[in-house]
DSSP file (Angstrom, degrees, kcal/mol; ACC not computed):
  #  RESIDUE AA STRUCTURE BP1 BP2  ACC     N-H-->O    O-->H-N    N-H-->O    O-->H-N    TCO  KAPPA ALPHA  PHI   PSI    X-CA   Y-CA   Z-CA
    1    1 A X              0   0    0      0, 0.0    81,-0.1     0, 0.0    10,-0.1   0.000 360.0 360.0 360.0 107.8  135.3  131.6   26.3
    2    2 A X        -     0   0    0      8,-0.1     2,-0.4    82,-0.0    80,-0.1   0.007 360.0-179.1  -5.7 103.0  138.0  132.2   28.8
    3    3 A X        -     0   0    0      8,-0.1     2,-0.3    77,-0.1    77,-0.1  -0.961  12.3-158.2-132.2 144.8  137.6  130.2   32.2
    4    4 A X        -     0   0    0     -2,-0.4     3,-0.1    74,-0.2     7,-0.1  -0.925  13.7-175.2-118.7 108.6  140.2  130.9   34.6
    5    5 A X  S    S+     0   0    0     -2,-0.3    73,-0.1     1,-0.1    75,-0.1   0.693  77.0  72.6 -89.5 -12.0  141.1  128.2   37.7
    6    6 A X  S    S-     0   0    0     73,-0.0    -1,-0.1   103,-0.0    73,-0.1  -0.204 120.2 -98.5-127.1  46.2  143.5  130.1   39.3
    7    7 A X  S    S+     0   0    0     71,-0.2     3,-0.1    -3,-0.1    72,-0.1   0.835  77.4 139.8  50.0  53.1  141.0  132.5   40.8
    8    8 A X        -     0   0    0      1,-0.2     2,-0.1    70,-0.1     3,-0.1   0.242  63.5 -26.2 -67.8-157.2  141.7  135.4   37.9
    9    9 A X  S    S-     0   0    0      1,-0.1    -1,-0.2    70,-0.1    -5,-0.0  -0.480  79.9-117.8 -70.9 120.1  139.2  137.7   36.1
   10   10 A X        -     0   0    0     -3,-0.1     2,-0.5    -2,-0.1    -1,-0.1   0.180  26.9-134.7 -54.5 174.8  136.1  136.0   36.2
   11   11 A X        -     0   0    0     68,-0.4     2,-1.7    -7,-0.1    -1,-0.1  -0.811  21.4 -98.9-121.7 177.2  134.4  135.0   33.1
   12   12 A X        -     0   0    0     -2,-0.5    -1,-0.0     1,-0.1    68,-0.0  -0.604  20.3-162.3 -95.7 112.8  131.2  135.2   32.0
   13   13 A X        +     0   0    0     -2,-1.7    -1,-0.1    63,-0.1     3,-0.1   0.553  25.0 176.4   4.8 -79.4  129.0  131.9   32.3
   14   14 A X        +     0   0    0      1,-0.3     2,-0.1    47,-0.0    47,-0.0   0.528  42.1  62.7  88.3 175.1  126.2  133.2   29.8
   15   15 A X  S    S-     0   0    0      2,-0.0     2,-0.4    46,-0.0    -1,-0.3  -0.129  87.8 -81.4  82.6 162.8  123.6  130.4   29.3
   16   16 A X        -     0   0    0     -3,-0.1     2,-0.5    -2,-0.1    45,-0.1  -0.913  40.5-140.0-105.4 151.0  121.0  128.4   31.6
   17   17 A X        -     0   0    0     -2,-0.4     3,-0.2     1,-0.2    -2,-0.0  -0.799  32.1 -88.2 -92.8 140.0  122.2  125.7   33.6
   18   18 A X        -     0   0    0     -2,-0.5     2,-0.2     1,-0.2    -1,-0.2   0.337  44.5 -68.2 -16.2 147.8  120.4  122.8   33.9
   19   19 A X        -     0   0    0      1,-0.1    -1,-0.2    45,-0.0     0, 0.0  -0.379  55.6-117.3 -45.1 114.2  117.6  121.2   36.0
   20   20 A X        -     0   0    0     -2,-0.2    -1,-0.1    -3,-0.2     2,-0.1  -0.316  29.2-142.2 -58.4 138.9  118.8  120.4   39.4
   21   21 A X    >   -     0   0    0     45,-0.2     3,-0.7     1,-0.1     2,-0.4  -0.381  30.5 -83.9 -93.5-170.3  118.9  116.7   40.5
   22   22 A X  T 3  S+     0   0    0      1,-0.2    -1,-0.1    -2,-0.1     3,-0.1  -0.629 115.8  29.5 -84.1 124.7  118.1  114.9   43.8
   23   23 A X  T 3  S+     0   0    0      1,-0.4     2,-0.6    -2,-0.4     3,-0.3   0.497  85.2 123.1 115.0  -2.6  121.5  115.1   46.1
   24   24 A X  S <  S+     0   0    0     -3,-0.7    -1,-0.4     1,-0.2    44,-0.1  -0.931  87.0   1.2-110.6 139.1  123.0  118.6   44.8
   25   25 A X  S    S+     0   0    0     -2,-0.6    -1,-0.2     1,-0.3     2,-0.1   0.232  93.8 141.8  79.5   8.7  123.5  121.1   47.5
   26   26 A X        -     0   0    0     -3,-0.3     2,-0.3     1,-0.1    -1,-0.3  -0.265  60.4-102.7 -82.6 155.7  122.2  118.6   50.3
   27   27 A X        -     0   0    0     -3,-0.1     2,-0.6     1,-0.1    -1,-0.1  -0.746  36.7-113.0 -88.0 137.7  124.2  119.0   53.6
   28   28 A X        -     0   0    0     -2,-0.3    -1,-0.1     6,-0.0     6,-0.1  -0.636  26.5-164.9 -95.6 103.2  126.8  116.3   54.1
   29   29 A X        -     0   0    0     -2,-0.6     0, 0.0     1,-0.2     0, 0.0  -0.112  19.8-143.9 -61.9 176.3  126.3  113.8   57.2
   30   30 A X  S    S+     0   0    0      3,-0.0    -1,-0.2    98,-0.0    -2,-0.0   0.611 115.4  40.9 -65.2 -44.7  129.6  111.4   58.4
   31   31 A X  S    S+     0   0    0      2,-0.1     3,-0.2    -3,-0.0    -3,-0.0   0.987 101.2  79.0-130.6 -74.2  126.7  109.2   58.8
   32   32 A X  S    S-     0   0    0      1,-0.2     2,-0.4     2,-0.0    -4,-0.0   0.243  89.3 -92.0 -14.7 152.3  124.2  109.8   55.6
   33   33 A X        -     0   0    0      1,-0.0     2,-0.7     0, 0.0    -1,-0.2  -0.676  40.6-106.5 -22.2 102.5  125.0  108.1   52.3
   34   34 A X        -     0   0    0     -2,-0.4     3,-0.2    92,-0.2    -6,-0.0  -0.368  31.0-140.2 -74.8 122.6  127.0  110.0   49.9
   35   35 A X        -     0   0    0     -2,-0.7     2,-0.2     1,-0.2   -12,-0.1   0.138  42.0 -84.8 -79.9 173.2  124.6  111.2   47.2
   36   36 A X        -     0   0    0     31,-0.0     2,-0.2    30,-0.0    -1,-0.2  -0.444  50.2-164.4 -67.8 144.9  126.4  110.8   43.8
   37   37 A X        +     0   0    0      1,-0.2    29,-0.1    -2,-0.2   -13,-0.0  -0.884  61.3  26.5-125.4 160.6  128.9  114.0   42.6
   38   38 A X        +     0   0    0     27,-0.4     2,-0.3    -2,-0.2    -1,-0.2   0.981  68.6 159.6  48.7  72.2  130.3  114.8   39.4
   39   39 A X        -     0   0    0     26,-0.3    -1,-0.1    -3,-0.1     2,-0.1  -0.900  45.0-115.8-113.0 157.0  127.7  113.2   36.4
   40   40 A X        -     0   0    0     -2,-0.3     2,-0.5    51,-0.1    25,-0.1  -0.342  44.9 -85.3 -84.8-178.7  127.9  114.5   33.2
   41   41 A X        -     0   0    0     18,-0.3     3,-0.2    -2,-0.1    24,-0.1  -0.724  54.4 -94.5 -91.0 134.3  124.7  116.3   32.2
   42   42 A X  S    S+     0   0    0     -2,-0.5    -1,-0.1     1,-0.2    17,-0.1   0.069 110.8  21.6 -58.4 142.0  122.3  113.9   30.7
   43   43 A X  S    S+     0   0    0      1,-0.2     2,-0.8    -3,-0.0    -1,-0.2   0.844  82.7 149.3  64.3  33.0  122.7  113.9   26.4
   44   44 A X        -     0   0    0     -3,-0.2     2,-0.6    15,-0.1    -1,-0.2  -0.790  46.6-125.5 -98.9 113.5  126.0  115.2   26.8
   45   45 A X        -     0   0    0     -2,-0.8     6,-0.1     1,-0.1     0, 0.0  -0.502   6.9-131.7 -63.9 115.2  128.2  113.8   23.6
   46   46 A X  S    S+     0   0    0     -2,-0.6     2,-0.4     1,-0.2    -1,-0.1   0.685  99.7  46.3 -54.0 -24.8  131.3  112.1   24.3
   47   47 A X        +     0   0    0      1,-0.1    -1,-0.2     2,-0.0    39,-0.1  -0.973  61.6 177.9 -96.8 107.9  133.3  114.2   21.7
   48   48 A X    >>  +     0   0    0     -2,-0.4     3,-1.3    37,-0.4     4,-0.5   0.600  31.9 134.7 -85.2 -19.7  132.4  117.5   22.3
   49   49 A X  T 34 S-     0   0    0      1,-0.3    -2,-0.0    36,-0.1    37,-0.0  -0.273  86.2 -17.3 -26.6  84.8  134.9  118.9   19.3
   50   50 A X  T 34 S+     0   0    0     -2,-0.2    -1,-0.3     2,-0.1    -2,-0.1   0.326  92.8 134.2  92.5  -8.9  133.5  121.6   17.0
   51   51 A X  T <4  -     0   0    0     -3,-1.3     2,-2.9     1,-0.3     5,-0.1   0.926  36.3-175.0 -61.5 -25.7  129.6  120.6   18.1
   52   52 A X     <  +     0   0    0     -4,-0.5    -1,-0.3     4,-0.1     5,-0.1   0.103  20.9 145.5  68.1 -34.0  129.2  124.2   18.4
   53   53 A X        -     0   0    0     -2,-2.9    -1,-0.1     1,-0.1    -2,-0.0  -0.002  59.9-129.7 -61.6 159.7  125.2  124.0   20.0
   54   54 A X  S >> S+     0   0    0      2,-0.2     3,-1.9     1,-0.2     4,-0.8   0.880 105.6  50.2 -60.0 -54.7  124.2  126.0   22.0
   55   55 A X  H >> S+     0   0    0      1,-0.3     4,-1.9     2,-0.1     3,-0.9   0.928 107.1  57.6 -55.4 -36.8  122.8  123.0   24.6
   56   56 A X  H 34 S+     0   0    0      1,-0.2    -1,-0.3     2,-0.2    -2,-0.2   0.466 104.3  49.4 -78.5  27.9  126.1  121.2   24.4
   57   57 A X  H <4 S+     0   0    0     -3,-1.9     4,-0.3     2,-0.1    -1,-0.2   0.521 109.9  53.0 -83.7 -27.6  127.9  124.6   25.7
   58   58 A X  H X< S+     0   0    0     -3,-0.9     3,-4.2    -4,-0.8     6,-0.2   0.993  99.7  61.9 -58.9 -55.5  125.1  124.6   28.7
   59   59 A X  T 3< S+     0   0    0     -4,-1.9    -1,-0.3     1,-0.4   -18,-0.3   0.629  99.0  54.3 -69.3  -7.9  126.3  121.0   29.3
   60   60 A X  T 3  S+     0   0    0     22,-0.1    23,-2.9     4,-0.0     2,-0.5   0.674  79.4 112.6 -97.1 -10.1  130.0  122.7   30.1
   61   61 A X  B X> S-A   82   0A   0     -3,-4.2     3,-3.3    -4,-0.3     4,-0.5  -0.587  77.8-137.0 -53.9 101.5  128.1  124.9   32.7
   62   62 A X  G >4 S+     0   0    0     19,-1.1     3,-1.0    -2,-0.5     5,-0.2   0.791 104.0  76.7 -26.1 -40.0  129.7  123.4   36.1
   63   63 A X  G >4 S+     0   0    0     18,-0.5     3,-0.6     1,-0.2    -1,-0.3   0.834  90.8  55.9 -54.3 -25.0  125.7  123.7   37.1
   64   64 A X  G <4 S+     0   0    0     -3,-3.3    -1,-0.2     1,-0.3    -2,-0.2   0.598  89.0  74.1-100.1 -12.3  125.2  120.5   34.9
   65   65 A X  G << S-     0   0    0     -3,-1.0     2,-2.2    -4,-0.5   -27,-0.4  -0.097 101.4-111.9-101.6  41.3  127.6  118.1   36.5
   66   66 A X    <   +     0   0    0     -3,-0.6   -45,-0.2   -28,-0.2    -1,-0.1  -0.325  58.4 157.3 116.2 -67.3  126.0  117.1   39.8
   67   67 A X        -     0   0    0     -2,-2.2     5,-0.1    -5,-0.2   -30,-0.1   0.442  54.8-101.3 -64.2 143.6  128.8  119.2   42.3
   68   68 A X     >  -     0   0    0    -44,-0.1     4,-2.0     4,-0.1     5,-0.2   0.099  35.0-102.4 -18.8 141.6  127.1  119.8   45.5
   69   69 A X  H  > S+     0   0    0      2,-0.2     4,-2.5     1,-0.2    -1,-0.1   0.762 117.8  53.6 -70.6 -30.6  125.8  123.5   45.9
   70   70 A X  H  > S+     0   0    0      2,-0.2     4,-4.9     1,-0.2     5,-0.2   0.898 110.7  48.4 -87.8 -44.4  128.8  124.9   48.4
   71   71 A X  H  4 S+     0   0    0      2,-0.2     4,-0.2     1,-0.1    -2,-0.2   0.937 114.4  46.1 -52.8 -47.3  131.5  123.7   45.7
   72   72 A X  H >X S+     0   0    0     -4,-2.0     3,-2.4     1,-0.2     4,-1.5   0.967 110.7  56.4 -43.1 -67.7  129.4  125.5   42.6
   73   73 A X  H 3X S+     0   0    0     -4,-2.5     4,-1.6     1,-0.3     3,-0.4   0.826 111.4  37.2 -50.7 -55.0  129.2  128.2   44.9
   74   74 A X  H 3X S+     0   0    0     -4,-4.9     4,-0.8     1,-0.2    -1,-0.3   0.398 116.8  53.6 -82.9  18.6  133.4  128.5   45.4
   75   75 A X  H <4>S+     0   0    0     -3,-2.4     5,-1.1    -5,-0.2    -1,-0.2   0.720 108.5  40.7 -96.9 -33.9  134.1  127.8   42.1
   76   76 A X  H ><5S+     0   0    0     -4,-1.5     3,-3.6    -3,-0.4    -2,-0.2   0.746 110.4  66.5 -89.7 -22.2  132.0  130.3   40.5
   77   77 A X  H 3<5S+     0   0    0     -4,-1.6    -2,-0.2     1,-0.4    -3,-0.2   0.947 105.0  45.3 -56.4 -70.4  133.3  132.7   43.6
   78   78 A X  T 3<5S-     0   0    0     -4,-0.8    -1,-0.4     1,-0.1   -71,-0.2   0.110 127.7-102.4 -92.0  45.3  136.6  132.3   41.9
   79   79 A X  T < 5S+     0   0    0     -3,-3.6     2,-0.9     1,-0.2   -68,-0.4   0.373  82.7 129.6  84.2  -6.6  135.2  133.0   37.6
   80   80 A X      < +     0   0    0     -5,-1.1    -1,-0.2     1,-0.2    -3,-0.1  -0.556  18.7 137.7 -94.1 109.2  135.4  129.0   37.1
   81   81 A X        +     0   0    0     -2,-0.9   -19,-1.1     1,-0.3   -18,-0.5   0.741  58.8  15.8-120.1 -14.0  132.1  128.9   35.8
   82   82 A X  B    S-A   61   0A   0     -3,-0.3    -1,-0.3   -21,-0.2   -21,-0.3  -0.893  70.0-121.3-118.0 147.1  132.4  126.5   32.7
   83   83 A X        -     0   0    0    -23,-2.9     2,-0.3    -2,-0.3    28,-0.0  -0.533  27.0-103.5 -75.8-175.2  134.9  123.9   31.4
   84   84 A X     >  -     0   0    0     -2,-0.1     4,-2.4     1,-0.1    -1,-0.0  -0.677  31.2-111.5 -95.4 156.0  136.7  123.6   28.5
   85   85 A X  T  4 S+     0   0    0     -2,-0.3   -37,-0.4     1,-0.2     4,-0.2   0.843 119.1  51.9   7.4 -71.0  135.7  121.1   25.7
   86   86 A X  T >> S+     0   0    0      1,-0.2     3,-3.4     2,-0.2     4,-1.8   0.999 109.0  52.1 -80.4 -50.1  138.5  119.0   26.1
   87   87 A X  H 3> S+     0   0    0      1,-0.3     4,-2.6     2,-0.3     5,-0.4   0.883 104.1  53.5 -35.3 -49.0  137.8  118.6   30.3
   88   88 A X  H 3X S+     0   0    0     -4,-2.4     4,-0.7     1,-0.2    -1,-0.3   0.752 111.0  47.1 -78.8   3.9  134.6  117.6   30.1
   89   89 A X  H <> S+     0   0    0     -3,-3.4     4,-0.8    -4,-0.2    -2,-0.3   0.734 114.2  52.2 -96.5 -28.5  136.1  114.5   27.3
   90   90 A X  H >< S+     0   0    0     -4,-1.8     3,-0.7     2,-0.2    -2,-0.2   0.984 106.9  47.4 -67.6 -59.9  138.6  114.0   30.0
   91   91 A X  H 3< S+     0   0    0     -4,-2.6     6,-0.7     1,-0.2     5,-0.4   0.816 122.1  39.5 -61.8 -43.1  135.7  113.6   32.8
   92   92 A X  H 3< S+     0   0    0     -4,-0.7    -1,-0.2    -5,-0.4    -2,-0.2   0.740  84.5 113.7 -91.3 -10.6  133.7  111.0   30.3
   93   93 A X  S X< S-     0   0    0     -4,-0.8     3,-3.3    -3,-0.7     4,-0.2  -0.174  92.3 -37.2 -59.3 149.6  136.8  108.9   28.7
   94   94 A X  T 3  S-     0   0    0      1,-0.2     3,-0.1     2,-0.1     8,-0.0  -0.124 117.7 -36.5  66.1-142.2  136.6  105.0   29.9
   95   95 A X  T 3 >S+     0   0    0      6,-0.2     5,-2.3     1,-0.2    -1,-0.2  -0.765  93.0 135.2-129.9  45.8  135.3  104.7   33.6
   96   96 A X  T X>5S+     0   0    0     -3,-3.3     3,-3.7    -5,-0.4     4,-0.7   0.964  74.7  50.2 -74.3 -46.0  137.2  108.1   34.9
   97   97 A X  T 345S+     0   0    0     -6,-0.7    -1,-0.2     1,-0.4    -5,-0.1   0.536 108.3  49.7 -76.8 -19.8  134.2  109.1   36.8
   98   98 A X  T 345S-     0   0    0      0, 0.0    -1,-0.4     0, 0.0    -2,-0.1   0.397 136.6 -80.2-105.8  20.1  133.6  105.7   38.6
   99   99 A X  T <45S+     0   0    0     -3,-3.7     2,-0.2     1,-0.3    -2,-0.2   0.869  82.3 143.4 111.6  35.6  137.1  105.7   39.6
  100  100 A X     << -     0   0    0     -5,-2.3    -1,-0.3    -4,-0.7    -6,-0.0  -0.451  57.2 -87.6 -61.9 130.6  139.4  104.5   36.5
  101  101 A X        -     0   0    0     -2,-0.2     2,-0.3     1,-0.0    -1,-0.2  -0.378  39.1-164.2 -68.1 163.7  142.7  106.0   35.9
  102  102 A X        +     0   0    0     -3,-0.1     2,-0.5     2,-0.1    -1,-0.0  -0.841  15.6 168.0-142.6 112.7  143.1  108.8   34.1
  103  103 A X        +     0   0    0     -2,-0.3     2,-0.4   -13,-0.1    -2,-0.0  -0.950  19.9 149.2-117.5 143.9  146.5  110.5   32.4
  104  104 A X        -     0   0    0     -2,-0.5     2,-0.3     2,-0.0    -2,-0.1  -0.788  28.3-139.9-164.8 166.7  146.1  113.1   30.1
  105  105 A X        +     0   0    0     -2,-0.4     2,-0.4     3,-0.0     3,-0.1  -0.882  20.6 161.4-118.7 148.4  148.5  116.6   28.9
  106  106 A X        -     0   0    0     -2,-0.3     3,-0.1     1,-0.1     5,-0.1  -0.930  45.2 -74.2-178.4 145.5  147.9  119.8   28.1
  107  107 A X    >   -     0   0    0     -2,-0.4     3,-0.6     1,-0.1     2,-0.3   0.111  68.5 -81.3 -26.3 168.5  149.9  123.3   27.9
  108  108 A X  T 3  S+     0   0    0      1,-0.2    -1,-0.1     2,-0.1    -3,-0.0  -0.781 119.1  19.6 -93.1 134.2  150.7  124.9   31.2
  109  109 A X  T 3  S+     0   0    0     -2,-0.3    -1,-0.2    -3,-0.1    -2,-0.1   0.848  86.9 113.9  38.0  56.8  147.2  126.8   32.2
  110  110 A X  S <  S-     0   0    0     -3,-0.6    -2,-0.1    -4,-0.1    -3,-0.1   0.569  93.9 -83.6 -97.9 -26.3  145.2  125.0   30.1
  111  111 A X  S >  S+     0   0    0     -4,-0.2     3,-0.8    -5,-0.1     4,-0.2   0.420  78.0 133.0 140.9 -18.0  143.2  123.3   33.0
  112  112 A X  T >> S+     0   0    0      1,-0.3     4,-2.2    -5,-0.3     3,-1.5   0.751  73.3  51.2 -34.6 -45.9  144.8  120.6   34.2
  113  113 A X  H 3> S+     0   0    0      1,-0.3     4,-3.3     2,-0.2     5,-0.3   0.977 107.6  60.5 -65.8 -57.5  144.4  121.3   38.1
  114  114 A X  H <4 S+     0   0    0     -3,-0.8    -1,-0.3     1,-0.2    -2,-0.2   0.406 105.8  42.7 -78.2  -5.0  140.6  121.8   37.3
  115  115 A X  H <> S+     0   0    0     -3,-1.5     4,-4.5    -4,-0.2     5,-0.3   0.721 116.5  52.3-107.0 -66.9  140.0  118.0   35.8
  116  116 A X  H  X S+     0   0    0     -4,-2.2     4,-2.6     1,-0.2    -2,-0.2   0.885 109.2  46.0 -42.9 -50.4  142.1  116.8   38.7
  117  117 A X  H  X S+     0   0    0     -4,-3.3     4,-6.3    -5,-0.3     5,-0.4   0.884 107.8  57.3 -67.9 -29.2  140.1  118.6   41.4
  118  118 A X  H  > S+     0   0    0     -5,-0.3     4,-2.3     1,-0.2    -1,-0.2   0.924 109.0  44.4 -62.3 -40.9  136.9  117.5   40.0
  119  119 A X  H  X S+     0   0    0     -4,-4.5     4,-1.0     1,-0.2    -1,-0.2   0.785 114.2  53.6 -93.7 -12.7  137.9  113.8   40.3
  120  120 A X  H  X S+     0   0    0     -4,-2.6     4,-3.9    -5,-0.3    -1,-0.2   0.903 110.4  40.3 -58.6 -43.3  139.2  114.5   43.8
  121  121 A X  H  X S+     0   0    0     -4,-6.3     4,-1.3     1,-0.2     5,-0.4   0.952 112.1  63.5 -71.5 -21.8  136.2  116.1   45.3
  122  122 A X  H  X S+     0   0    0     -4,-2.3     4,-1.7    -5,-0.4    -1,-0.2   0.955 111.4  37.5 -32.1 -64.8  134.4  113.1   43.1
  123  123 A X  H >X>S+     0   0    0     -4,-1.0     4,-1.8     2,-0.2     3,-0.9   0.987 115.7  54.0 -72.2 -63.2  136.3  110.5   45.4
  124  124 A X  H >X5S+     0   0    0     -4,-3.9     4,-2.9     1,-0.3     3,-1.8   0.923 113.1  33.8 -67.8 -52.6  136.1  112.3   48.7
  125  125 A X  H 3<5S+     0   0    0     -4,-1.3    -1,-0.3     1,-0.2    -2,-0.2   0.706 114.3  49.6 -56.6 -15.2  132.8  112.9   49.0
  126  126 A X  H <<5S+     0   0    0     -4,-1.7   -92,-0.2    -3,-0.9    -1,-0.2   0.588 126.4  27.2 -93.5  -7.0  131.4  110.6   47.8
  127  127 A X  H <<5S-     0   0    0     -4,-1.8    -2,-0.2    -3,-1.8    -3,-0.2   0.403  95.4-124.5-119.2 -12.2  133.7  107.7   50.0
  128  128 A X     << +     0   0    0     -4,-2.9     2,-0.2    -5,-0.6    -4,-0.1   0.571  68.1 127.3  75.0  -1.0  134.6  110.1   53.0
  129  129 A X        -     0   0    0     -5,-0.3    -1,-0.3    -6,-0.3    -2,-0.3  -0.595  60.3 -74.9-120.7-162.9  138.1  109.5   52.5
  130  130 A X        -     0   0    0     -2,-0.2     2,-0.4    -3,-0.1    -1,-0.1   0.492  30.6-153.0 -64.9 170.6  141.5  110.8   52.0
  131  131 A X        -     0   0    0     -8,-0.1     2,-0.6     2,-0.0    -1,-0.1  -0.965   4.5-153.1-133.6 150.2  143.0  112.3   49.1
  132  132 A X        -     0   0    0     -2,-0.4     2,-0.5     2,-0.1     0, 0.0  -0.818   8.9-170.2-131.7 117.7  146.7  112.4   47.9
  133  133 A X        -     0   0    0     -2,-0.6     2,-0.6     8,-0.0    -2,-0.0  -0.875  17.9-152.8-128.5  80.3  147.7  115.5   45.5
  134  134 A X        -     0   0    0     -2,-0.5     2,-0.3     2,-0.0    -2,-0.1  -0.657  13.1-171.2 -77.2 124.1  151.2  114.7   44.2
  135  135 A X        -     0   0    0     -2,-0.6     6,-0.1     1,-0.1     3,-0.1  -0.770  22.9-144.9 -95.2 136.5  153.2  117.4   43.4
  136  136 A X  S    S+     0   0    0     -2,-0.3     2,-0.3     1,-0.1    -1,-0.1   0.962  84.6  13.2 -82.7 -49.6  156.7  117.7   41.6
  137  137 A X  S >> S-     0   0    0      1,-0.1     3,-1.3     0, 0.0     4,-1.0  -0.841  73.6-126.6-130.5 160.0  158.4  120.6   43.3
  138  138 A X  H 3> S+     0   0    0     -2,-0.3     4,-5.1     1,-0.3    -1,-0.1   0.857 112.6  62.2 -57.1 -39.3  157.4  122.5   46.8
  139  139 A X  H 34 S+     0   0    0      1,-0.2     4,-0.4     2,-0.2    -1,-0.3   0.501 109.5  37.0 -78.3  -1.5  157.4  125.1   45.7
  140  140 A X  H <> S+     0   0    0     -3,-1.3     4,-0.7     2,-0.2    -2,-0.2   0.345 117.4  53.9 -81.4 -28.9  154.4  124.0   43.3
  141  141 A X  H  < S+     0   0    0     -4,-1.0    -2,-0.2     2,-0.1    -3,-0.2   0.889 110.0  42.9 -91.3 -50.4  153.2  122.0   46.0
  142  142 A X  T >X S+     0   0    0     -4,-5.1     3,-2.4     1,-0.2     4,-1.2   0.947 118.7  53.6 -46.9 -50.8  153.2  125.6   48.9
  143  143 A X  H 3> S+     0   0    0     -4,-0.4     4,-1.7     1,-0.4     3,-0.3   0.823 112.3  36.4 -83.7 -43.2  151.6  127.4   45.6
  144  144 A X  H 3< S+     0   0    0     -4,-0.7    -1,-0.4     1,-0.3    -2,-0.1  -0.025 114.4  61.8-102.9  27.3  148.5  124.6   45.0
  145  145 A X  H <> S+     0   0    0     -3,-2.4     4,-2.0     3,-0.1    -1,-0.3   0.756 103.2  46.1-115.0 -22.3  148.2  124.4   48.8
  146  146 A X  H  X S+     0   0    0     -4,-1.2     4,-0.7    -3,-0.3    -2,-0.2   0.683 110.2  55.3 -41.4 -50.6  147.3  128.1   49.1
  147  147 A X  H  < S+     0   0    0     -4,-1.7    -1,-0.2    -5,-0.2    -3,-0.2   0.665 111.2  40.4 -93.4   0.2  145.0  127.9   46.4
  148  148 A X  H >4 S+     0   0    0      2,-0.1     3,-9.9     1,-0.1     2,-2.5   0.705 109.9  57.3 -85.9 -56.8  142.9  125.1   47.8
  149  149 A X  H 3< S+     0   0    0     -4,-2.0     3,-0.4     1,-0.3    -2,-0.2   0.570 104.8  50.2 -26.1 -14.0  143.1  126.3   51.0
  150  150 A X  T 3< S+     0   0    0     -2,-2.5    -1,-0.3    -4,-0.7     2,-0.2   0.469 115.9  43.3-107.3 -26.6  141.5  129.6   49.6
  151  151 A X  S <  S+     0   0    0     -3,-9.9     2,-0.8   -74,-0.0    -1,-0.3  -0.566  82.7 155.5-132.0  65.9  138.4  127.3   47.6
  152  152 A X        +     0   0    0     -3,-0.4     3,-0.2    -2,-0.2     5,-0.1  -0.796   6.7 155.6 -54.6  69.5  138.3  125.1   51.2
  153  153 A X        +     0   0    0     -2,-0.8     2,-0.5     1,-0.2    -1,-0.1   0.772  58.5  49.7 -88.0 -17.5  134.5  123.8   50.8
  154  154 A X  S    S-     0   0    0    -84,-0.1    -1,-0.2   -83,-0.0     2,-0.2  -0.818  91.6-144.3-115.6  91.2  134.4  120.9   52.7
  155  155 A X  S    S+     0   0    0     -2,-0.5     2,-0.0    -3,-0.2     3,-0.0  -0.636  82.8  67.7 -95.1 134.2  135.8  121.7   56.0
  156  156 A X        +     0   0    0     -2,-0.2     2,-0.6     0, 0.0    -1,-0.1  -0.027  69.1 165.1-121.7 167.7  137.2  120.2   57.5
  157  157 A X        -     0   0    0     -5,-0.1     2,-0.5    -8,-0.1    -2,-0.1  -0.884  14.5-167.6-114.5 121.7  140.5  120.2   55.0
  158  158 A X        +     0   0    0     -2,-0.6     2,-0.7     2,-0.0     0, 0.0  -0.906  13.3 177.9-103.8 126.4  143.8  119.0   56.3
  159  159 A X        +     0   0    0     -2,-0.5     2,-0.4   -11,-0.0   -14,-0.0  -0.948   3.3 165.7-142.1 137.7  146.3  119.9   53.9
  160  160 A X        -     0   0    0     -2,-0.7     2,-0.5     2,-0.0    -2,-0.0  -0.929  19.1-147.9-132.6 150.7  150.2  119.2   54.4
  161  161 A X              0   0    0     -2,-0.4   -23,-0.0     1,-0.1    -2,-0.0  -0.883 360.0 360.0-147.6 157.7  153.0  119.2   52.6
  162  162 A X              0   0    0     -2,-0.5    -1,-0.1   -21,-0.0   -24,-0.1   0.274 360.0 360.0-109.8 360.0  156.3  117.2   52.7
């Protein structure tokens, strides 16, 4: 199935998503506790390659990882309504999800950006701080500053570039 990050033709979802847990869509205090973001969905296989069921395809449904209701909400706003395969093995390798490095490759508009974002908003919300989105050229950096600014869910969003 086609998934798009860069806000193109949407795709279609198809599927149920998951049970909601406790902490997804809850409004976000300075002062609260930040509830956990980005888990994979419980019984999710660490090699997802060729499993072909039907439940592990829900389990690529953005609804099954956790994210907070306003993020689901601009993400499916611009067609990203699933990952691919290989993202959600990117999101489980190691310890990325408790904050582990992570380096990985792919084709140009394969997804990359969409791995990356996940494990930013991961970190900010869930620590209240900053984030730093290194870019190679400016004109890569104006391009991908536009397009958060455009899926801005947790205002408020400072973005600069140098």
């Amino acid at each position: 199935m086609a998934r798009r990050e860069d806000g193109g033709a949407p795709a279609n979802g198809g599927g149920a998503a998951a049970a909601p847990r406790a902490g997804r869509g809850a409004p976000l205090s300075p002062h609260a506790p930040s509830p956990a973001v980005l888990s994979p969905p419980p019984g999710l296989q660490r090699s997802l390659h060729g499993s072909g069921s039907p439940d592990q395809a829900d389990k690529l449904l953005l609804a099954s990882w956790g994210l907070p209701k306003a993020v689901l909400e601009k993400y499916h706003s611009l067609g990203v309504v699933q990952m691919f395969e290989w993202q959600a093995e990117c999101l489980m390798l190691g310890q990325v999800l408790e904050g582990k490095n992570l380096v990985y490759s792919a084709p140009t508009s394969a997804g990359k950006t969409l791995v990356a974002e996940l494990l930013i908003l991961k970190r900010v919300l869930e620590t209240r701080k900053k984030a730093l989105f290194i870019l190679p050229f400016v004109s890569v950096a104006k391009e991908k500053k536009c397009y958060l600014q455009k899926k801005s869910i947790c205002p408020p969003l400072s973005l600069r570039t140098f």
